[in-house]
N, C-alpha and C positions, 0 to 999 in steps of 0.2 A: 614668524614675527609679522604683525600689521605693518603696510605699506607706510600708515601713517610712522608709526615707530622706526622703522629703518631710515628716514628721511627727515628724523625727529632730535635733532642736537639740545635735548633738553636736559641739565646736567654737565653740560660740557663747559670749560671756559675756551673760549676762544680769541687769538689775538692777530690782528689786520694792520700792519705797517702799513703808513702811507694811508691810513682810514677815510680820512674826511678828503680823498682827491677825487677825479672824474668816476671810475669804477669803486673807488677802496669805499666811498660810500654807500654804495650800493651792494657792496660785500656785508660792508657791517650792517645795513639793516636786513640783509637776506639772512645773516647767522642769528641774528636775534627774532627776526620773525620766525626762525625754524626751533625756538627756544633755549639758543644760547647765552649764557651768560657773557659775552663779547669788552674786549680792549679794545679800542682804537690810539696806534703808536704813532710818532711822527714828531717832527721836532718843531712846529708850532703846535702848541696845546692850546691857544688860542682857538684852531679850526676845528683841532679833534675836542674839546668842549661843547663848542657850539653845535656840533651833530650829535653829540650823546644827548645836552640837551633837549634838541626837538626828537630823539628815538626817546627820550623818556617820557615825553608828554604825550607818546601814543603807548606807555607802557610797556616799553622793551626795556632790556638791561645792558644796560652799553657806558662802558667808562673810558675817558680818555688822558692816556698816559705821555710823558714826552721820552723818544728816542732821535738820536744820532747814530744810525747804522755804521755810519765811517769812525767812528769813536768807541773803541774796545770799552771804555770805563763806562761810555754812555750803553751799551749793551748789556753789561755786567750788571747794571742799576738797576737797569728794566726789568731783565732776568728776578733779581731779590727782588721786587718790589713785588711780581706776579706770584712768586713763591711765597711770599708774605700775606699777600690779600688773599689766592687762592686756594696755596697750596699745589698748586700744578696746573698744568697745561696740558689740554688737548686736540688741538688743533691750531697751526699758527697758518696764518695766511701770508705768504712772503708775495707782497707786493708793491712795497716801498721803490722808487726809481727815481732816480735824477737824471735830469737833460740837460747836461754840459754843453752836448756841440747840437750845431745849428744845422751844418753844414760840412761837405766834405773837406772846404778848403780853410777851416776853421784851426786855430793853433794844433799843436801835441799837448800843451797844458791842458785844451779840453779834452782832450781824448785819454790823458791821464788822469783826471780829476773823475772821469766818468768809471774809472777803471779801478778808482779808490774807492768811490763809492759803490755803484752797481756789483764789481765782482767781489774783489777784497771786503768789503763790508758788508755786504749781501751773503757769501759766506760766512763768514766770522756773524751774523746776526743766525742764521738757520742752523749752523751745528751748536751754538749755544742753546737757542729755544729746543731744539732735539734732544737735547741733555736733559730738558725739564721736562719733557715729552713722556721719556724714557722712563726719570724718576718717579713716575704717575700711571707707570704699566700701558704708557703704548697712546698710540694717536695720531692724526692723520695730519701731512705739510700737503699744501696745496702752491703753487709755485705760478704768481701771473706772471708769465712768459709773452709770447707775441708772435702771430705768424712770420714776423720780418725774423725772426730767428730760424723759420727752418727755408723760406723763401725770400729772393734776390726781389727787392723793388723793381714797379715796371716805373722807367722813370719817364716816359711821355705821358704817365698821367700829371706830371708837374710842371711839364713844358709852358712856358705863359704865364705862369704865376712864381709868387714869394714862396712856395712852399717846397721842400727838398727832402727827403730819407738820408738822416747822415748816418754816419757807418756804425759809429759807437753799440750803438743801440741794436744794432742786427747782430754784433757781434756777442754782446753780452747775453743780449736771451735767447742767442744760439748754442750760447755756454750754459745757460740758466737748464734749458731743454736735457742736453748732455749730464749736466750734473744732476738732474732728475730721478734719470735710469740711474747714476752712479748711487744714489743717495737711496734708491730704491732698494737696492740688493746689500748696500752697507748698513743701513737702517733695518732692514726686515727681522733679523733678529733680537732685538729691541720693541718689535713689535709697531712699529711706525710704517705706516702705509708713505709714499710721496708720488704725488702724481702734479701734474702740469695742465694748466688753461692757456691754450694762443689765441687770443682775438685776433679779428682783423679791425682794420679801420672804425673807430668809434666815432660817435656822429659830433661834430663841433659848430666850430664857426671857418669852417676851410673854403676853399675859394670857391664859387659857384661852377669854374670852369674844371678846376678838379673832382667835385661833387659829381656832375654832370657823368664826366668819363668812368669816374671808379663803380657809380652805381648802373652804367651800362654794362660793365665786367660782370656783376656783382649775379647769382643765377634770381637769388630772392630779390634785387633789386634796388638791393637800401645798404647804409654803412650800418654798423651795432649799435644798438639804442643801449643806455646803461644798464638797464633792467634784462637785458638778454645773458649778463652771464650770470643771474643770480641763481636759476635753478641748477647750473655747472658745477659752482662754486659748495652750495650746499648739498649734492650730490657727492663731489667728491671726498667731504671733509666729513661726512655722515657714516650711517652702517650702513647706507643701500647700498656700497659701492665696496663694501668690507674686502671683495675677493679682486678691487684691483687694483696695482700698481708699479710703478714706474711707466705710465704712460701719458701721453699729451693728446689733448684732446684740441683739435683747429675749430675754432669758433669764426667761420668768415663767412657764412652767407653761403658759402658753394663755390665760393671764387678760386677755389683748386682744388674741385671736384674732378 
C-alpha cells in the first residue's frame, strides 16, 4: 500500500470528545485533513459548531455533536445519533477531561467530581463507542493520556508562582494508560486496535518563571505547540500503524529521555 494510503483516513467516520478544546482542535482538524469524515462531542455545541464551521470553510468534513460523558443517557444519545448519521464508527478519539481540582489541598468533592467524570464516565463513554466500533468490523481508539500519568511532577518547577500539578489528574491518566494495554488485549478480538498519546507540557499563557525552568529541562527546548500531536494522532488511528497496539507513545520533547 502507498504511504499516502496507510496514513489516509479517508472513509472513515471519526469522533473527538472534548473537540473544539486546546489539542481536541487540532485532533479534529488533523482527522479531517487526513480525510475523515470527523464528529466533534462535548457538551457545549456552541464551541464544537463553531470549529466545524471554519473546518468547513476550508472544505473538511467535520460536524459537531453535544455529549456529557458523566451522563449514561447523554452517551447512549451520542452513540444513536452516530449510528443513525453514520452507520458506524471508526475511530473514536477519547480525549474529553475535566479539571476539578486546582490544587492538592482542594476539597474530596473535587477529587470526586473528577473521578465521575475522567474515570467512571471516561469509561462508560469508550466501552460504548467500542461496541459501535465493533458493530462496523473493527477500528482504532486512540486514548489522550499525559505524561503526568506515567511521571511524578518536578514541583520546583512551580516554586514562585500560582501554578500547581494536582493529583486528580496524574492519577486518572495513569489509570487511562493502564486501561489502554487492558483494552488492548480485551478489544483485539473485535478487531479494535487502542493505543495512547502522553504529551507533555503544552504551550499556554503559564508563568514566565515556570516557562523559563520547564523549557531548560526540556532536550528540544520548548513546551508542545498544538500542531505537534497532529501527526501522532493520525498515525495512530490510521492503517500505518495497523500492526500496533496497546501502547503509549511520550510526546515531551525528550524531557525523559
Amino acid at each position: 500500500m502507498h504511504l499516502a494510503d496507510l496514513l489516509s483516513l479517508k472513509g472513515k467516520v471519526c469522533l473527538v470528545t472534548g473537540g473544539a478544546g486546546l489539542y481536541g482542535r487540532h485532533i479534529t482538524e488533523a482527522l479531517a485533513e487526513a480525510g475523515g469524515t470527523v464528529v466533534t462531542a462535548s457538551r457545549s455545541l456552541e464551541a464544537g459548531q463553531h470549529l466545524a464551521d471554519e473546518l468547513a470553510r476550508r472544505g473538511l468534513a467535520v460536524a459537531a455533536l453535544t455529549v456529557d460523558q458523566a451522563d449514561h443517557e447523554s452517551v447512549m444519545q451520542l452513540k444513536a445519533e452516530l449510528e443513525q448519521r453514520h452507520g458506524r464508527l471508526d475511530v473514536f478519539i477519547n480525549n474529553a477531561v475535566a479539571r476539578p481540582m486546582k490544587r492538592y489541598e482542594d476539597p474530596l468533592a473535587a477529587w470526586a467530581e473528577s473521578m465521575r467524570v475522567n474515570a467512571t464516565g471516561m469509561f462508560d463513554i469508550t466501552r460504548e463507542m467500542a461496541d459501535l466500533i465493533a458493530r462496523g468490523g473493527g477500528g482504532s481508539i486512540v486514548n489522550i493520556a499525559s505524561m503526568q500519568g506515567v511521571y511524578a511532577p518536578d514541583f520546583m518547577l512551580y516554586e514562585g508562582t500560582a501554578m500547581d500539578s494536582p493529583p486528580d489528574y496524574h492519577f486518572h491518566k495513569g489509570g487511562l494508560i493502564t486501561l489502554t494495554r487492558y483494552l488492548a488485549r480485551k478489544l483485539a478480538t473485535r478487531n479494535i486496535r487502542v493505543n495512547a498519546v502522553s504529551p507533555g507540557g503544552l504551550l499556554g499563557d503559564q508563568d514566565p518563571q515556570f516557562l523559563g525552568r520547564y523549557n531548560q529541562k526540556v532536550p528540544l527546548g520548548r513546551m508542545a505547540l498544538p500542531d505537534d500531536i497532529k501527526g501522532v494522532v493520525v498515525f495512530l488511528a490510521s492503517p500505518a500503524s495497523a500492526y500496533i497496539t496497546g501502547e503509549n507513545i511520550l510526546m515531551d520533547g525528550g524531557l525523559h529521555a
